[in-house]
PyMOL Python script that loads the backbone (N, CA, C, O; Angstrom):
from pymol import cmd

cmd.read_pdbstr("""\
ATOM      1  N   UNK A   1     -75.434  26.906  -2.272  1.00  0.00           N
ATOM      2  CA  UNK A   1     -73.986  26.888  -2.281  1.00  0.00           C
ATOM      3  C   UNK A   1     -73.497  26.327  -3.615  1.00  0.00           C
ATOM      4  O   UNK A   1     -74.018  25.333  -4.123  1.00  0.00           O
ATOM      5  N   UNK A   2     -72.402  27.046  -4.209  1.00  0.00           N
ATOM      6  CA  UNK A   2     -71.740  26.435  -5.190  1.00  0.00           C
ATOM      7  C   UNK A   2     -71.075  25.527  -5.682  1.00  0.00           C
ATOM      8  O   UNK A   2     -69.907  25.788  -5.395  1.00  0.00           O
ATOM      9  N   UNK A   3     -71.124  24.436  -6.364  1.00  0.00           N
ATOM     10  CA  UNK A   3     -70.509  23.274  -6.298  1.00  0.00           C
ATOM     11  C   UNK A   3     -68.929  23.399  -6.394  1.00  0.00           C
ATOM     12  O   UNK A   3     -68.542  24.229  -7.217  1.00  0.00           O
ATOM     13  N   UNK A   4     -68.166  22.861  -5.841  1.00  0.00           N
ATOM     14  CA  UNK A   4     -66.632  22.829  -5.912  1.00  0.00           C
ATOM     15  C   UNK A   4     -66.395  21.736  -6.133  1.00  0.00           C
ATOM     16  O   UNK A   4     -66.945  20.862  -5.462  1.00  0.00           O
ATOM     17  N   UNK A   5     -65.175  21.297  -7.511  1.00  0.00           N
ATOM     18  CA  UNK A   5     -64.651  20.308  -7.825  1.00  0.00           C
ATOM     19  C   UNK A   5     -63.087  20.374  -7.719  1.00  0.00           C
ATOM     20  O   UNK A   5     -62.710  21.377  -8.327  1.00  0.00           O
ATOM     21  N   UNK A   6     -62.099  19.724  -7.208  1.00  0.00           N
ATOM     22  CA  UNK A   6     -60.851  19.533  -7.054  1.00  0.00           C
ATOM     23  C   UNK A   6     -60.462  18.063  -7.899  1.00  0.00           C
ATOM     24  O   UNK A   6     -60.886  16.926  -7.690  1.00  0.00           O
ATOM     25  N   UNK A   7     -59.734  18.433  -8.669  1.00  0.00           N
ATOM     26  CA  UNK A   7     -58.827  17.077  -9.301  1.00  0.00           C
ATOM     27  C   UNK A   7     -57.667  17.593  -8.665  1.00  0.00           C
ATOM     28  O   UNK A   7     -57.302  18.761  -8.529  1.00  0.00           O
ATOM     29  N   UNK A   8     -56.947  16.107  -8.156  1.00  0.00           N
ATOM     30  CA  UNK A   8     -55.656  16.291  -7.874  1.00  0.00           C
ATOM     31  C   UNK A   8     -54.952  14.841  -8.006  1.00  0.00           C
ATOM     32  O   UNK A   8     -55.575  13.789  -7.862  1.00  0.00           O
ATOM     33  N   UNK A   9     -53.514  14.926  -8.310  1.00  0.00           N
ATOM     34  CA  UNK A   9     -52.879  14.077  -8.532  1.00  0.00           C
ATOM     35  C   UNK A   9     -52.096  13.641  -6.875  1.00  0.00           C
ATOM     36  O   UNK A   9     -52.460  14.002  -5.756  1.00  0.00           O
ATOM     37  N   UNK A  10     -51.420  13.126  -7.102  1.00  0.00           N
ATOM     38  CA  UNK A  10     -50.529  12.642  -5.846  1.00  0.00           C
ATOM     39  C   UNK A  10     -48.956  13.209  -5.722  1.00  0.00           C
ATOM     40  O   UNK A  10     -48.093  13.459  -6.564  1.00  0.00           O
ATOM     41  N   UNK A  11     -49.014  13.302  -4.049  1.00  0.00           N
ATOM     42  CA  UNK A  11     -47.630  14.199  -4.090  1.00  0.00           C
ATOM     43  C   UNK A  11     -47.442  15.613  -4.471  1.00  0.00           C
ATOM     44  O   UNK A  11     -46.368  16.215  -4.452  1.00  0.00           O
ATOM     45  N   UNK A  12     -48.799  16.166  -4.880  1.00  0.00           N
ATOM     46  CA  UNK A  12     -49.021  17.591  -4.974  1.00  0.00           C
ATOM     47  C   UNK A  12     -48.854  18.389  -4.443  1.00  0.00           C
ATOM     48  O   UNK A  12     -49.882  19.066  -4.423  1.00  0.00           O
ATOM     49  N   UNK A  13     -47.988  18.878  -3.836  1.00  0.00           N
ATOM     50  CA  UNK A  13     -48.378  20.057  -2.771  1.00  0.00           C
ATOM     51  C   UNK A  13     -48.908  21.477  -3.110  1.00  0.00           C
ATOM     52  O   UNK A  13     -49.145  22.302  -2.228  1.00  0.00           O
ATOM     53  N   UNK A  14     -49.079  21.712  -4.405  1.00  0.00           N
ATOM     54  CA  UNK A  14     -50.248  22.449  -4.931  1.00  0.00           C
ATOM     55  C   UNK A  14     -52.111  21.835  -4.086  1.00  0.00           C
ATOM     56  O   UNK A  14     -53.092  22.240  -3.461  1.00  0.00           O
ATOM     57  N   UNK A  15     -51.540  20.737  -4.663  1.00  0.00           N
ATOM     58  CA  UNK A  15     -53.201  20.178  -4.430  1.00  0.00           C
ATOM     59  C   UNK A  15     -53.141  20.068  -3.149  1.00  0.00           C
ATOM     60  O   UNK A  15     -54.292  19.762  -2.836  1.00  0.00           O
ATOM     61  N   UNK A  16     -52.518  20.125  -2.210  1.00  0.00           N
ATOM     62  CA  UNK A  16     -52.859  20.343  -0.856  1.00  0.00           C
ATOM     63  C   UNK A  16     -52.813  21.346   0.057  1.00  0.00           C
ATOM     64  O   UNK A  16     -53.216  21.623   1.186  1.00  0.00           O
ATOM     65  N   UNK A  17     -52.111  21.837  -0.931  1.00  0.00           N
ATOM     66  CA  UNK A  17     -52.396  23.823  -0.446  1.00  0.00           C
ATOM     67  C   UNK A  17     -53.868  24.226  -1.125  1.00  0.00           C
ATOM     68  O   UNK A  17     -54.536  25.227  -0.866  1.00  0.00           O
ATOM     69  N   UNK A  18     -54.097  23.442  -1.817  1.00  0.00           N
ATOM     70  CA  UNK A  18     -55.846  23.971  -2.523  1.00  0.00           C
ATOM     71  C   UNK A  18     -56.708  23.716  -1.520  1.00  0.00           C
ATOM     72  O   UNK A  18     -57.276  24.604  -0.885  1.00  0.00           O
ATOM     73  N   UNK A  19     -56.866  22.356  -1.304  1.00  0.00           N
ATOM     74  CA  UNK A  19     -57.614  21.946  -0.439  1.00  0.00           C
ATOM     75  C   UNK A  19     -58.017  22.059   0.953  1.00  0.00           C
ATOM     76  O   UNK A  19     -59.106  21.851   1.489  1.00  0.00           O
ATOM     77  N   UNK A  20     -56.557  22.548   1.560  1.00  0.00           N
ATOM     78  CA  UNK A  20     -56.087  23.515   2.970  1.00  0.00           C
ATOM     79  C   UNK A  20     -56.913  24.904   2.629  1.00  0.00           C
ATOM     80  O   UNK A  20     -57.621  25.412   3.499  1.00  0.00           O
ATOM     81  N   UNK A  21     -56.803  25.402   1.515  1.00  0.00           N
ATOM     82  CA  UNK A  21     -57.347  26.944   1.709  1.00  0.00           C
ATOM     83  C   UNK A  21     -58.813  26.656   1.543  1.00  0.00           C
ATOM     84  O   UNK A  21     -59.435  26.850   2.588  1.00  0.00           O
ATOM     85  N   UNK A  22     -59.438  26.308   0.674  1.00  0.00           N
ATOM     86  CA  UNK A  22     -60.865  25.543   0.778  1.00  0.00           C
ATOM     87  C   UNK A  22     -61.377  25.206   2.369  1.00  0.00           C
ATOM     88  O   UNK A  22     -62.499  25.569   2.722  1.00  0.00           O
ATOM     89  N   UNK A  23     -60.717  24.682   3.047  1.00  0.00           N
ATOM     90  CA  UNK A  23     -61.470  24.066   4.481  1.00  0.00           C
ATOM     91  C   UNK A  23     -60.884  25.475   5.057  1.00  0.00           C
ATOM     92  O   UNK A  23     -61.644  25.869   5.941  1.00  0.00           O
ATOM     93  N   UNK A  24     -59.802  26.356   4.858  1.00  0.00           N
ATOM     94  CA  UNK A  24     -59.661  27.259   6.130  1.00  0.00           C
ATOM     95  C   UNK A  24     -60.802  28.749   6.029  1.00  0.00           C
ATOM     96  O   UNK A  24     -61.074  29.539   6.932  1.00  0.00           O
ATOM     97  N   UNK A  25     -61.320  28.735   4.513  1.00  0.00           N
ATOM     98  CA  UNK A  25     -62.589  29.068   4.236  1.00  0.00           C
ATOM     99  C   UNK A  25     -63.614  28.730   4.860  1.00  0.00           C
ATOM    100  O   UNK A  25     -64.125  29.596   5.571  1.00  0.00           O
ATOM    101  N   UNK A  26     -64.094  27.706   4.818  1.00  0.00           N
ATOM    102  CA  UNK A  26     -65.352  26.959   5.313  1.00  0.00           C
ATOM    103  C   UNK A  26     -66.064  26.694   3.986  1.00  0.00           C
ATOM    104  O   UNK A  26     -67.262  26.968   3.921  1.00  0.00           O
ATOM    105  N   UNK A  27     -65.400  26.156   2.864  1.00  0.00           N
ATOM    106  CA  UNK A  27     -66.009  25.900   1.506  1.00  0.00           C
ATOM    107  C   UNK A  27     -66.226  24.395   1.464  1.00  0.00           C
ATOM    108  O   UNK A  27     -65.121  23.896   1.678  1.00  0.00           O
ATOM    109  N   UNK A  28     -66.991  23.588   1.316  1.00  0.00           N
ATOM    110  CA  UNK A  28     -66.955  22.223   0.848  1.00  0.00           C
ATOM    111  C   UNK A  28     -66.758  22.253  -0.359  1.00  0.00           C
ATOM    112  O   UNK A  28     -67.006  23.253  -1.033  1.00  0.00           O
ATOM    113  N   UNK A  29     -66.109  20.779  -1.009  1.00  0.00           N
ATOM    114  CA  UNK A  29     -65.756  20.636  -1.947  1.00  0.00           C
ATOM    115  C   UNK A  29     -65.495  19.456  -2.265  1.00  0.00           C
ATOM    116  O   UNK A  29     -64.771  18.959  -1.402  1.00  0.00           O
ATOM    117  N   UNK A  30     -65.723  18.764  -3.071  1.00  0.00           N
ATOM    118  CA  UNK A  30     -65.280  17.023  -4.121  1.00  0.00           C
ATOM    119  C   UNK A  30     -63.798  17.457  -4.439  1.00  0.00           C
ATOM    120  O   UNK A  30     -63.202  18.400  -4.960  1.00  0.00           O
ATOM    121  N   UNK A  31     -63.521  16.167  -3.799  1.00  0.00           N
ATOM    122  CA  UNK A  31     -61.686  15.808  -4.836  1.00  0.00           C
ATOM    123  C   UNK A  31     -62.195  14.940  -5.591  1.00  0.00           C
ATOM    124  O   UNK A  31     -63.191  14.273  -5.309  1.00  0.00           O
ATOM    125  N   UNK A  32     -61.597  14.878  -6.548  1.00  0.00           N
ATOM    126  CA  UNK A  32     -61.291  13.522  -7.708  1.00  0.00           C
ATOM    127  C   UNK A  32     -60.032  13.115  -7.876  1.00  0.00           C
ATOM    128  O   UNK A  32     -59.282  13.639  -8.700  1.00  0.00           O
ATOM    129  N   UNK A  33     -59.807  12.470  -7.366  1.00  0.00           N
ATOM    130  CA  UNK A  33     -57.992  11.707  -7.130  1.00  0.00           C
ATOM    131  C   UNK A  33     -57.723  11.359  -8.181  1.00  0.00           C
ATOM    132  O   UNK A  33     -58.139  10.206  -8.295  1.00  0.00           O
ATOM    133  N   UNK A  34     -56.978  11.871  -9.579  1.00  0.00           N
ATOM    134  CA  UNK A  34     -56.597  11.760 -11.065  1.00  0.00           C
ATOM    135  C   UNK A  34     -55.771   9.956 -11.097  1.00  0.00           C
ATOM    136  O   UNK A  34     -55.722   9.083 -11.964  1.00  0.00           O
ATOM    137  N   UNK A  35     -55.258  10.058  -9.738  1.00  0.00           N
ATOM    138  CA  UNK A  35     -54.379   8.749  -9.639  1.00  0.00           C
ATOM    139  C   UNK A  35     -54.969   7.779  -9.001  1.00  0.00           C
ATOM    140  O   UNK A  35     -54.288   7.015  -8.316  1.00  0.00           O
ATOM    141  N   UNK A  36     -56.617   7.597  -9.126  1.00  0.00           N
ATOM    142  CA  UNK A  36     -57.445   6.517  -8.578  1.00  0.00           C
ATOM    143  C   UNK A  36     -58.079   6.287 -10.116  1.00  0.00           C
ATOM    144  O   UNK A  36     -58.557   7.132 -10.872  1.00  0.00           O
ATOM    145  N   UNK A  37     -57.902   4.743 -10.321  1.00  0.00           N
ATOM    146  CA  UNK A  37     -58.924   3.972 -11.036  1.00  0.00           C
ATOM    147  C   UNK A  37     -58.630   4.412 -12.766  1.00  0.00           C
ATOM    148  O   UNK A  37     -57.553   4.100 -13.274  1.00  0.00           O
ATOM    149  N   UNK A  38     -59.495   5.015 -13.424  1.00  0.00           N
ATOM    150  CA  UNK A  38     -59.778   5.573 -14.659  1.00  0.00           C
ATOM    151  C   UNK A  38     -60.080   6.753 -14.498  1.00  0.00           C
ATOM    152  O   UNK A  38     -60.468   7.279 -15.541  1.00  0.00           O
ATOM    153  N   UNK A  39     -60.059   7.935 -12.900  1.00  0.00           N
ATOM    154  CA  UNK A  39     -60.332   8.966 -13.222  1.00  0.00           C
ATOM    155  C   UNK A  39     -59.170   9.800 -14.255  1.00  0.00           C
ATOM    156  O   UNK A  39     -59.597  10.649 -15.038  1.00  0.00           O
ATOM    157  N   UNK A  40     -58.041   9.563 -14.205  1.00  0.00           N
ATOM    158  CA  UNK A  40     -57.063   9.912 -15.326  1.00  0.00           C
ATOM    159  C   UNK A  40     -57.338   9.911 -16.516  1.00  0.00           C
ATOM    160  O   UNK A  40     -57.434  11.052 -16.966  1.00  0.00           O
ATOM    161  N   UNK A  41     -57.473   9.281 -17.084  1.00  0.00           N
ATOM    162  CA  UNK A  41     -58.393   9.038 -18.750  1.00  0.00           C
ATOM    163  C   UNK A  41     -59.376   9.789 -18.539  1.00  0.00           C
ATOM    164  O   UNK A  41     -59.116  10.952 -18.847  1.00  0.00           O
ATOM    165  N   UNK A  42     -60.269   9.657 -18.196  1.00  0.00           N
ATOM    166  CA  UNK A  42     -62.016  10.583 -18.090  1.00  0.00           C
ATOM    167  C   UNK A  42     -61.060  12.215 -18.194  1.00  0.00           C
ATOM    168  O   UNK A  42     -60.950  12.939 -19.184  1.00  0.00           O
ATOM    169  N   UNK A  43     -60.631  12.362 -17.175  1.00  0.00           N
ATOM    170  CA  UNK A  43     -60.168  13.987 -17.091  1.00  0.00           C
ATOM    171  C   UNK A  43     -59.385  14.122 -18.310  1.00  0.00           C
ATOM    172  O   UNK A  43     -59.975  15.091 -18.787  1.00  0.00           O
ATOM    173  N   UNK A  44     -58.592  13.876 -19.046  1.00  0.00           N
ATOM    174  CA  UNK A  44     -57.590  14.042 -20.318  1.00  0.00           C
ATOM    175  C   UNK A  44     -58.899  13.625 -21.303  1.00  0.00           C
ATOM    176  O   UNK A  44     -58.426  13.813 -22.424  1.00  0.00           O
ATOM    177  N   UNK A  45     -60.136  13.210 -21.474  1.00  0.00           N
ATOM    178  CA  UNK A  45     -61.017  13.121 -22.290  1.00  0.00           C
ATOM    179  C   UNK A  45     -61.739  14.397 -22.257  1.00  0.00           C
ATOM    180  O   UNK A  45     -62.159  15.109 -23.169  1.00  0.00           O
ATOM    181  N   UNK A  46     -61.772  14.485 -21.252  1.00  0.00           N
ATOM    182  CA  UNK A  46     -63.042  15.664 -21.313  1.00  0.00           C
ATOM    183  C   UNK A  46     -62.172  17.123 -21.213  1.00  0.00           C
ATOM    184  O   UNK A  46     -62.563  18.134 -21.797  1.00  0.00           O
ATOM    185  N   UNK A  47     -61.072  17.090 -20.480  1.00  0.00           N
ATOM    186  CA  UNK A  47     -60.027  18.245 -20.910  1.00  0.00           C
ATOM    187  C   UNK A  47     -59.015  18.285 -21.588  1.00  0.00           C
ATOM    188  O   UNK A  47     -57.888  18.349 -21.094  1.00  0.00           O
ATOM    189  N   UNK A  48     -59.197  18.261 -22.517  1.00  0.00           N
ATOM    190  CA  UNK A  48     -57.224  17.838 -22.580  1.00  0.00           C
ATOM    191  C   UNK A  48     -56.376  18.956 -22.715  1.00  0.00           C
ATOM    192  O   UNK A  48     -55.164  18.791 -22.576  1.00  0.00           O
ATOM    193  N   UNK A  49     -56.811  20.002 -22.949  1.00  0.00           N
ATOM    194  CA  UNK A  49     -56.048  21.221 -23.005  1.00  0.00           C
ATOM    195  C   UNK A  49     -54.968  21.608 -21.653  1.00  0.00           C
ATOM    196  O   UNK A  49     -53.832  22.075 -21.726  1.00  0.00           O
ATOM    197  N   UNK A  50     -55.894  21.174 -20.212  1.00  0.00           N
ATOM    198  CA  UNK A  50     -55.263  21.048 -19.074  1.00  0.00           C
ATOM    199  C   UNK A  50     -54.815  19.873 -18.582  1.00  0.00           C
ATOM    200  O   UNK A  50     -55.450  18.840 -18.366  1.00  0.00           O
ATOM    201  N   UNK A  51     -53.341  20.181 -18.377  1.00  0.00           N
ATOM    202  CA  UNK A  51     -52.282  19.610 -17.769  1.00  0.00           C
ATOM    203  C   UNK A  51     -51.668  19.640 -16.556  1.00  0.00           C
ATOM    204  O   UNK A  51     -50.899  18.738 -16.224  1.00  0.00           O
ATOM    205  N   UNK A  52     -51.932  20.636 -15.801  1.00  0.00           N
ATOM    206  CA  UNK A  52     -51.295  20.919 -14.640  1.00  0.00           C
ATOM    207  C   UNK A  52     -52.174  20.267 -13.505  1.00  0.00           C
ATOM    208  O   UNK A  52     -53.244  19.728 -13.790  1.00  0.00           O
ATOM    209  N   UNK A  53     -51.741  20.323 -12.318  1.00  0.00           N
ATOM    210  CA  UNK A  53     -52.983  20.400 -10.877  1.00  0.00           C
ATOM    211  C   UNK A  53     -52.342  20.687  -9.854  1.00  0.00           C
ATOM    212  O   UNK A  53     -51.206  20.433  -9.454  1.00  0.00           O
ATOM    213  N   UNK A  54     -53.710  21.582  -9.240  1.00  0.00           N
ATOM    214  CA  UNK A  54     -54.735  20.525  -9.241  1.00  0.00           C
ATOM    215  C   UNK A  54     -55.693  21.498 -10.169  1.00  0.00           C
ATOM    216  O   UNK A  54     -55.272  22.650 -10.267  1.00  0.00           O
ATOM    217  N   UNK A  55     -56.755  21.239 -10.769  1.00  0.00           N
ATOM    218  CA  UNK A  55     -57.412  21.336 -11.456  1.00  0.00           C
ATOM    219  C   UNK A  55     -58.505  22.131 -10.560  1.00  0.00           C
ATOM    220  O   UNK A  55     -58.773  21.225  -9.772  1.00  0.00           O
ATOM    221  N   UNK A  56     -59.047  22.863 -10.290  1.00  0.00           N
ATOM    222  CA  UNK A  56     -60.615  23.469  -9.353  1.00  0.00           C
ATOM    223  C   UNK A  56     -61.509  24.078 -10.110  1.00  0.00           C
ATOM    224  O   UNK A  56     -61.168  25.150 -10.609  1.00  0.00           O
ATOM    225  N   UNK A  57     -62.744  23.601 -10.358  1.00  0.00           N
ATOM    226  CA  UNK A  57     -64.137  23.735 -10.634  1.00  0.00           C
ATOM    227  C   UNK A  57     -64.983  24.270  -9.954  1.00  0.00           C
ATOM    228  O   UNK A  57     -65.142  23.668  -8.892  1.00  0.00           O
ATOM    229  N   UNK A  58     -65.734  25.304 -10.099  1.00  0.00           N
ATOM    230  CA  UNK A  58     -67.157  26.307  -9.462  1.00  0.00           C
ATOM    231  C   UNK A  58     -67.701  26.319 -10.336  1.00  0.00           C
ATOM    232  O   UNK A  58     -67.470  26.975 -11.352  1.00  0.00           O
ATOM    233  N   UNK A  59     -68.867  25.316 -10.050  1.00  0.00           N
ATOM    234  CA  UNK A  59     -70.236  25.095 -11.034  1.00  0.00           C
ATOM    235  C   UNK A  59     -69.708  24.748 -12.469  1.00  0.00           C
ATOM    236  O   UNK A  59     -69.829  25.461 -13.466  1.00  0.00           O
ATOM    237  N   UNK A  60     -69.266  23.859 -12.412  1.00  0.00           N
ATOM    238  CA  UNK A  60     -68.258  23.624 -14.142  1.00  0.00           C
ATOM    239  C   UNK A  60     -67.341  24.406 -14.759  1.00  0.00           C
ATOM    240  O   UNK A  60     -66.548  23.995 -15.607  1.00  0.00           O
ATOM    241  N   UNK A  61     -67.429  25.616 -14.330  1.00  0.00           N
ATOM    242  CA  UNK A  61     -66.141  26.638 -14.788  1.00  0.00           C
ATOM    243  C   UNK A  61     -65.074  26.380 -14.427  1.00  0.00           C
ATOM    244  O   UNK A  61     -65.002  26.231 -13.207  1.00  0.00           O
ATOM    245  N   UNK A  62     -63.884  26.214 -15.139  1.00  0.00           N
ATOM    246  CA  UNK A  62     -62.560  25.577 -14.688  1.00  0.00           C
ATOM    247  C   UNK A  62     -62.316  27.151 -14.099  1.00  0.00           C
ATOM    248  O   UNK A  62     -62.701  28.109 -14.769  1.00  0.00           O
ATOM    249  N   UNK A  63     -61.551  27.364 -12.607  1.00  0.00           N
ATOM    250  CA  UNK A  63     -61.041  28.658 -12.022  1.00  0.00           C
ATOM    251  C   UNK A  63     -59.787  28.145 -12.318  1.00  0.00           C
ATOM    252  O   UNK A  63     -59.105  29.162 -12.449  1.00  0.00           O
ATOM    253  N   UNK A  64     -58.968  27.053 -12.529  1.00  0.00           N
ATOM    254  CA  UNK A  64     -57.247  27.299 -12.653  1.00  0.00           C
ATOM    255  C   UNK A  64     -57.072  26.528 -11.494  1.00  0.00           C
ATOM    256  O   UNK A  64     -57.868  25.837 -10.858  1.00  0.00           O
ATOM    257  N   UNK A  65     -55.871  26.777 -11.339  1.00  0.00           N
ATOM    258  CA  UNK A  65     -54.857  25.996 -10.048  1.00  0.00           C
ATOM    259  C   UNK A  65     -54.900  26.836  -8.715  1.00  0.00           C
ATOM    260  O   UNK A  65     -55.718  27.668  -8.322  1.00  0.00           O
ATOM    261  N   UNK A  66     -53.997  26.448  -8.276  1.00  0.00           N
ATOM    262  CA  UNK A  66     -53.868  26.840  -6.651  1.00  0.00           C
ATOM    263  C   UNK A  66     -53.457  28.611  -6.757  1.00  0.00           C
ATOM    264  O   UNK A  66     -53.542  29.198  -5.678  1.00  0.00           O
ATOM    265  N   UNK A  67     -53.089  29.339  -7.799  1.00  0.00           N
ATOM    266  CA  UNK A  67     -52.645  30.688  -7.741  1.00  0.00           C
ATOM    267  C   UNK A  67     -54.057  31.246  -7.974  1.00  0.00           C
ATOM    268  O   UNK A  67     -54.721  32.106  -7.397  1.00  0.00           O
ATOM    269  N   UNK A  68     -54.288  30.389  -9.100  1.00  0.00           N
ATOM    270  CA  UNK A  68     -55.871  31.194  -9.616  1.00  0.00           C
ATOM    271  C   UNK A  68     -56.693  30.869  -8.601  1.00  0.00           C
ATOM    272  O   UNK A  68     -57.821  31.282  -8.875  1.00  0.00           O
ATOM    273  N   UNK A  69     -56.660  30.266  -7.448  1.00  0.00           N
ATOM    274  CA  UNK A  69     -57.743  30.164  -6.711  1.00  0.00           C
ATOM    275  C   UNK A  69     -57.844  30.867  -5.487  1.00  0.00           C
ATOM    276  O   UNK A  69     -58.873  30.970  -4.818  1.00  0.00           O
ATOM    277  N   UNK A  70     -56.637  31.391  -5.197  1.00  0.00           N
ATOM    278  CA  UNK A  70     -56.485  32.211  -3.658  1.00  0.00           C
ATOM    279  C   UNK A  70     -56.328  33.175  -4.274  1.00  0.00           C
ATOM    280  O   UNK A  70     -55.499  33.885  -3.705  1.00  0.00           O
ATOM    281  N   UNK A  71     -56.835  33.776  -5.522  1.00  0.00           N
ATOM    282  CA  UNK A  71     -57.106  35.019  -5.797  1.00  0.00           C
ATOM    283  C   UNK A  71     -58.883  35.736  -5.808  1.00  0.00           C
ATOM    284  O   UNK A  71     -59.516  36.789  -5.722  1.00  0.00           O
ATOM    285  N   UNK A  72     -59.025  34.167  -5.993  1.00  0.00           N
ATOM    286  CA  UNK A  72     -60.923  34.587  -5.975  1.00  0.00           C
ATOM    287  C   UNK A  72     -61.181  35.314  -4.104  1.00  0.00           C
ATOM    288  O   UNK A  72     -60.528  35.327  -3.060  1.00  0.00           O
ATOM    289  N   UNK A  73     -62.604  35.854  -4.615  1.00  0.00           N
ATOM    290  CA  UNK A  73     -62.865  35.616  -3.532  1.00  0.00           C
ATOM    291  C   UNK A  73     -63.899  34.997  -2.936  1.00  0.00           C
ATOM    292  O   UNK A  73     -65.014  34.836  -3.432  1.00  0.00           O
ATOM    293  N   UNK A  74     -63.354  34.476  -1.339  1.00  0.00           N
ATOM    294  CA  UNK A  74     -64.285  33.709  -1.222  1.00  0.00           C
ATOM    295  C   UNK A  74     -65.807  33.214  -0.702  1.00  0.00           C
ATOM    296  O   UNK A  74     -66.090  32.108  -0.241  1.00  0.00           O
ATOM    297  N   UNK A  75     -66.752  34.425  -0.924  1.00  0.00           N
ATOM    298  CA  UNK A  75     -67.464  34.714  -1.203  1.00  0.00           C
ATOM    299  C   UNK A  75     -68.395  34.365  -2.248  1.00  0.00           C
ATOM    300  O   UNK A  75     -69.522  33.871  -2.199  1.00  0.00           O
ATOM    301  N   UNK A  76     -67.603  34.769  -3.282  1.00  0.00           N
ATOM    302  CA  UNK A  76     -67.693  34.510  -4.519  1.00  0.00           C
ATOM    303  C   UNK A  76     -67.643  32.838  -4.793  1.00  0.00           C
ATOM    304  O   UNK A  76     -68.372  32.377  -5.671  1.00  0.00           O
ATOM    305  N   UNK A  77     -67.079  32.272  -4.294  1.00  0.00           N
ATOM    306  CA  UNK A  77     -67.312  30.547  -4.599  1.00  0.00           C
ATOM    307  C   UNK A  77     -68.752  29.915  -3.105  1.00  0.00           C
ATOM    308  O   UNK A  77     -68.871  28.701  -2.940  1.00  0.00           O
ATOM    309  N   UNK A  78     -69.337  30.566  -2.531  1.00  0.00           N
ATOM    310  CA  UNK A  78     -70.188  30.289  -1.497  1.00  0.00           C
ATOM    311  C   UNK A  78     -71.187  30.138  -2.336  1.00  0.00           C
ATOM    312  O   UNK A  78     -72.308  29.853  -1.915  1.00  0.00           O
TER     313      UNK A  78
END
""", "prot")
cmd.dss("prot")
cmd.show_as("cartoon", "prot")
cmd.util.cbc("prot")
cmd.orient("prot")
């Protein structure tokens, strides 16, 4: 199975429409809560080009946000 990564900030309702379509899949997946601790810094270090969220990862490939992600299919992230 493919690894899935979710960054999300707080108060998102992007990021919780991501994460809703993920489980109504049957996909597991890691959040990284941008608004816990120092994960904020780490993510603007290692991306900084992206700004928006939530942020979703398959196997390190950034797929985009919540539009770019209920376009895959999901299959394709299994």
């Amino acid at each position: 199975m493919k690894k899935i990564t979710i960054y999300t900030t707080r108060f998102c309702g992007y990021c919780n429409a991501a994460k809703k379509w993920l489980e109504q899949k049957g996909l597991e997946y890691q959040e990284i809560r941008l608004y816990e601790g120092n994960e904020m810094d780490k993510f603007r270090e290692a991306y900084p080009e992206l700004r928006t969220s939530p942020q979703i990862f398959c196997d390190g490939e950034n797929i985009g946000g919540f539009t770019d992600l209920v376009q895959c299919d999901p299959k394709d992230l299994q």
